[in-house]
Every structure is written in structure tokens, then in C-alpha cells.
VEXZASE-553477 format. One record per residue: residue in three letters; residue number from 0; y, x, z of N, C-alpha, C in turn. Coordinates in steps of 0.001 Angstrom, whole numbers, plus 500000, padded with zeros to 6 digits. Layout:
% residues N
R  residu  num    n_yy    n_xx    n_zz   ca_yy   ca_xx   ca_zz    c_yy    c_xx    c_zz
R     ALA  NUM       Y       X       Z       Y       X       Z       Y       X       Z
...
//
This chain:
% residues 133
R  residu  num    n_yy    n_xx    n_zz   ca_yy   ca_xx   ca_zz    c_yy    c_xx    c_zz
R     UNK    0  427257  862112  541011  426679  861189  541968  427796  860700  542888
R     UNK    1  428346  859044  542955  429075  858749  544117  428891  858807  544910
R     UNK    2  429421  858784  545986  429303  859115  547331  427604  859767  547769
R     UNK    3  427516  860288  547307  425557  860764  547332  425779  861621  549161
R     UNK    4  426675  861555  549510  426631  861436  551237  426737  860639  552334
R     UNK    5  426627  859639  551359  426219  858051  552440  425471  857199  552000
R     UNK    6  424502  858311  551385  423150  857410  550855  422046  857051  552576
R     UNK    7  421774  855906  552115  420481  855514  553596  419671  856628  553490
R     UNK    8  418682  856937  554475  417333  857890  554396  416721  857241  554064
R     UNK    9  416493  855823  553201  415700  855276  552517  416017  855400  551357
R     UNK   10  417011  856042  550517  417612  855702  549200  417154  857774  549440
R     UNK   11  417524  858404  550402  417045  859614  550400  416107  860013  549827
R     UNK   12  414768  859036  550597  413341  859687  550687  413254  859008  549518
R     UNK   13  413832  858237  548770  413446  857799  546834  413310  859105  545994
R     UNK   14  415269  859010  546781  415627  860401  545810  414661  862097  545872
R     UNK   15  414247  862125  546934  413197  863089  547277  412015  863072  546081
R     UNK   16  411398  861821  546232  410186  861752  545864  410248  861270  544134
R     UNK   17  411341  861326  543475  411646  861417  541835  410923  862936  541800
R     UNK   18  411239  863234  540572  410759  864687  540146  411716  864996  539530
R     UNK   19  413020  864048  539408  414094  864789  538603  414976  865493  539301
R     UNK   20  415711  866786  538670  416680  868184  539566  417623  867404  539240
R     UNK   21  418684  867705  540360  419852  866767  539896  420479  868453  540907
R     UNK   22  421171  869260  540035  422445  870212  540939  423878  870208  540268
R     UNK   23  424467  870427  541124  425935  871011  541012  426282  871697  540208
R     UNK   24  426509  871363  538758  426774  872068  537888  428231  872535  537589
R     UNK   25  428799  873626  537472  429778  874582  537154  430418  874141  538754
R     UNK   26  430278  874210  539677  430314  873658  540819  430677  875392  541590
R     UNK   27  432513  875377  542328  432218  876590  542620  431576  876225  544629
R     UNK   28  431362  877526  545405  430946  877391  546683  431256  876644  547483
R     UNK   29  433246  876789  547146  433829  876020  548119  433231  874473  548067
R     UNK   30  433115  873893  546907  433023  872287  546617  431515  872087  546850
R     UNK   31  430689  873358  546930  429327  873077  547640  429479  872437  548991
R     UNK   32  429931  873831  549916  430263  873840  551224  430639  872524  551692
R     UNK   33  431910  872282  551376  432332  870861  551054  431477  869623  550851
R     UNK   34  430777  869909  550185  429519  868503  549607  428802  868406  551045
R     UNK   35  428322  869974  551335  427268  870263  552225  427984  869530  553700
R     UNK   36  429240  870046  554193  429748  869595  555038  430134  868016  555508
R     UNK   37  430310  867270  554201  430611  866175  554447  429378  865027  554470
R     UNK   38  428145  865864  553627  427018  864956  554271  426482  864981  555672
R     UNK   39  426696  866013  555983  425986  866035  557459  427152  865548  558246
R     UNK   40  428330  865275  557783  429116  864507  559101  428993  863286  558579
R     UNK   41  428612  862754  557475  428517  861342  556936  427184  861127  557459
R     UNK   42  425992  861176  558065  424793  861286  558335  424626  861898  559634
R     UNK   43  425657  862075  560198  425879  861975  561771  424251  863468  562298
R     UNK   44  424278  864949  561288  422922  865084  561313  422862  865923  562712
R     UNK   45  423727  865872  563381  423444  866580  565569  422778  865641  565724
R     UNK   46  422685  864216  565494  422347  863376  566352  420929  862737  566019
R     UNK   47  420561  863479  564663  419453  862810  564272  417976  863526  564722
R     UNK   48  417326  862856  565165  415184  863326  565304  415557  864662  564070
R     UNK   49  414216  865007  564222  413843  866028  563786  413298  865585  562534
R     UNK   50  412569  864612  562353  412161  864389  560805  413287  863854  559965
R     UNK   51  414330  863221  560658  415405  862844  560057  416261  863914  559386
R     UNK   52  416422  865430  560480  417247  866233  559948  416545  867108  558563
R     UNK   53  414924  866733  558672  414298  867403  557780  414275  866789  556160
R     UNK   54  414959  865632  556872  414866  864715  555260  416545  864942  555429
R     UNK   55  417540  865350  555026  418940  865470  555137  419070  866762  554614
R     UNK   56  418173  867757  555368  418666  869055  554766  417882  869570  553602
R     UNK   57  416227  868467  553106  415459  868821  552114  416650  868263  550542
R     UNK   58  417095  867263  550923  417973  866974  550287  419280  867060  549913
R     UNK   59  420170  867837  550420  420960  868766  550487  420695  869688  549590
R     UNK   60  419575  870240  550216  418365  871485  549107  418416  871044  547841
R     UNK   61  417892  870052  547575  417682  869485  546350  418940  869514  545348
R     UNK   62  420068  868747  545683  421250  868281  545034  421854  870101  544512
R     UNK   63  422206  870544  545848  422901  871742  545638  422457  873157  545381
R     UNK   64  420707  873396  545678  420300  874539  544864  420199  875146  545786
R     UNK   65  421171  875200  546924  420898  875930  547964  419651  876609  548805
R     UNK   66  419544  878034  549213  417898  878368  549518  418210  877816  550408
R     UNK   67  416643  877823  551383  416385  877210  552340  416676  878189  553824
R     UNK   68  417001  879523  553410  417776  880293  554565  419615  880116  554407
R     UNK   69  420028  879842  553645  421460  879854  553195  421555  878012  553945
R     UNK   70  420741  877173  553497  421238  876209  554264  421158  876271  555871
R     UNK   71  419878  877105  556131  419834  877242  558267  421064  877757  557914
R     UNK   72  421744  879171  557395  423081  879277  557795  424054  878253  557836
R     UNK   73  424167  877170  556840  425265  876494  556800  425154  875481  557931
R     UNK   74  423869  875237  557908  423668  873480  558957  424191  874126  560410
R     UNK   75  423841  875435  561344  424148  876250  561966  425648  876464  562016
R     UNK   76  426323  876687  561141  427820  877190  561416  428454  875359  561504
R     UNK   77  427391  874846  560392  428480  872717  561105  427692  872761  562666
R     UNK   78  427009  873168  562829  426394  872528  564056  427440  873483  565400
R     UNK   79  427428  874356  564899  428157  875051  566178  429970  874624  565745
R     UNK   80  430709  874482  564371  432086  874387  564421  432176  872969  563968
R     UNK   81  431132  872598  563400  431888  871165  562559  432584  871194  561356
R     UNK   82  432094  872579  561249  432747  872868  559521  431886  873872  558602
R     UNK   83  431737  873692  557665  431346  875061  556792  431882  874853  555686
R     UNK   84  432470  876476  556017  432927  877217  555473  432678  878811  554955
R     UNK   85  433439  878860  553515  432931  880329  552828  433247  881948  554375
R     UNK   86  432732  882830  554630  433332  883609  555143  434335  884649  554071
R     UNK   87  435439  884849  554518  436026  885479  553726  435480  887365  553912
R     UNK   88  435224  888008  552555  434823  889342  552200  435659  890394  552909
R     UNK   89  435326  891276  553920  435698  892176  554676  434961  893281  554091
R     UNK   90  435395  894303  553971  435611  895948  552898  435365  896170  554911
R     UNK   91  434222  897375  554221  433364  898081  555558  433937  899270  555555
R     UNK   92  435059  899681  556082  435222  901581  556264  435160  901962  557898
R     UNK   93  434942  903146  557260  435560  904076  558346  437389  903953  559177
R     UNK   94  437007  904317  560351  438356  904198  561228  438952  905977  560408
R     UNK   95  440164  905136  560717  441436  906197  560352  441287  907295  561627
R     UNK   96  440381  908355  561035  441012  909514  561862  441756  910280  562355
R     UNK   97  442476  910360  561274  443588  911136  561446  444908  910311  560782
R     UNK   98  446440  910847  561412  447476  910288  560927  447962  911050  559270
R     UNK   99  448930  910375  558984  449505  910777  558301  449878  912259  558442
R     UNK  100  450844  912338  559530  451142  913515  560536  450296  914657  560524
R     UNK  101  449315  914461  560797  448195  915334  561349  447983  915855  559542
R     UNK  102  447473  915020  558583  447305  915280  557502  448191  916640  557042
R     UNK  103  449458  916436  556593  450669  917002  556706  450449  918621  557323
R     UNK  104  450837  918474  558215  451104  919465  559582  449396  920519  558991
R     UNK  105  448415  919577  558715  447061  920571  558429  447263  921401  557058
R     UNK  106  447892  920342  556130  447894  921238  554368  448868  922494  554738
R     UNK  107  450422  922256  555751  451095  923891  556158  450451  924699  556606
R     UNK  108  449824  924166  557707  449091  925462  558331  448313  925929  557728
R     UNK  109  446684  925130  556719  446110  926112  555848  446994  926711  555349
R     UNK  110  448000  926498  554728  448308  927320  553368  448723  928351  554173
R     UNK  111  449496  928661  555226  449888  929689  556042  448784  930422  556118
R     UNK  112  447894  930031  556386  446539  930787  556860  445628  931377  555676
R     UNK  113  446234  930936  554615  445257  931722  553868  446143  932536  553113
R     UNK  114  447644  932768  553146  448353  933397  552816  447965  934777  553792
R     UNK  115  447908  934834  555008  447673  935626  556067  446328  936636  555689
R     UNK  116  445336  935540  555394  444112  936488  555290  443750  937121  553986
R     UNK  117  444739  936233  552878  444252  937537  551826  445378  938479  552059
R     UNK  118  446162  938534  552293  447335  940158  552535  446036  940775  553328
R     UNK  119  445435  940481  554620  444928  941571  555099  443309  942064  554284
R     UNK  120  442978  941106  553829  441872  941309  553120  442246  942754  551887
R     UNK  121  443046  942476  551466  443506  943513  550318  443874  944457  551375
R     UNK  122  444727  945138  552649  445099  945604  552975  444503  946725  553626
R     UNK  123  444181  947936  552611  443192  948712  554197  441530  948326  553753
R     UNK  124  441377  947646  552909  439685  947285  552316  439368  947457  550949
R     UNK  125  437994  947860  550910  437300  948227  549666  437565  947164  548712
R     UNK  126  436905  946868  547894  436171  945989  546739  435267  945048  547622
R     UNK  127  435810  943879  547502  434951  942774  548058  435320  942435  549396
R     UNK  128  436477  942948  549822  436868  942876  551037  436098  943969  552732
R     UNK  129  435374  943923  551990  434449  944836  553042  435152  946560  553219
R     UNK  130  434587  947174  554495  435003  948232  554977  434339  949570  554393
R     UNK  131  434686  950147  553603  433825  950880  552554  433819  952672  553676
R     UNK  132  434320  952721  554501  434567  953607  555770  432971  954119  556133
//
């Protein structure tokens, strides 16, 4: 579709009221986003009534497949930056507790420490470690 982001809301509400799917085929996010972004600045859609923005973003819907909560996100992030865009994937961990250092310094000291307690365990004790006395 040429320029299918500077279609009138009269060539819109046509395209609405066909019954034919017209989407973005092998189409990756970015060139959605992109599509998505440049109609609503081609269609000026901050500035439009409310039935206007409802015919802009039903159609949007239409072309790109997009649900109808994924577009409030997108119309939302143009409306507050003037852009949409993918968020880039952030890996959820845990904070670093401990250093390197600390790591280290802990594997000597166990091993010290359990060198310590079996000498006395054998030392002076029954079978099983216990005090057979």
C-alpha cells in the first residue's frame, strides 16, 4: 500500500468498511512500529476529536494486526515521546551479593574449617562421631 499514511479519513472509513484483511506480511516489528509511527504523525492524531482518533487507530488495527491493547501501548508511548519504538529486552536478576573477593576468601576458610572438624571428630570419639563415654 503507498503511502497508506496519508490516506483522508474518508478514503479511511472506505477502507474500514471493505471486508478485505490487508496485513503486514513477513513484516518485522521494527517496520510495524515505523508504519505505526509515521501514520499518526502523518494524521496529526494529538490533535484529532475523539471519533477521529477512533477511526486512525481502528485502522492501524486493521493494516498491521496489531491487538487493541498493544496499540493503547504504542499510540501512548507516540503520544507521550513522538516516537514508537521496540523496548529493548532486559534479563531480570538478582543483585550481586557478594564480590569476587568475598567468594574466594569463603571457599579458604570452608576448606580450613572442615579440615579442623573432622581431625577432631575422629579424635577422642566413638563411631559416628558421638561420645561413646
Amino acid at each position: 500500500m503507498q503511502n497508506a499514511e496519508n490516506l483522508s479519513h474518508e478514503q479511511i472509513r472506505e477502507f474500514l468498511r471493505s471486508s478485505r484483511k490487508i496485513e503486514f506480511a513477513g513484516c518485522r516489528r521494527a517496520e510495524i512500529y515505523g508504519w505505526i509511527e509515521r501514520t499518526l504523525a502523518a494524521q496529526r492524531y494529538g490533535t484529532l476529536g475523539k471519533a477521529e482518533r477512533g477511526l486512525i487507530r481502528a485502522y492501524a488495527e486493521k493494516v498491521t494486526g496489531v491487538s487493541v491493547s498493544q496499540m493503547t501501548r504504542l499510540i501512548r508511548a507516540y503520544l507521550d515521546t513522538g516516537k514508537v519504538r521496540e523496548t529493548p529486552y532486559q534479563r531480570h536478576r538478582f543483585a550481586t551479593r557478594y564480590t569476587e573477593s568475598d567468594i574466594a576468601s569463603d571457599r579458604i576458610g570452608s576448606t580450613a574449617a572442615t579440615t579442623r572438624n573432622v581431625g577432631s571428630v575422629s579424635a577422642g570419639r566413638g563411631r559416628g562421631g558421638f561420645d561413646t563415654a
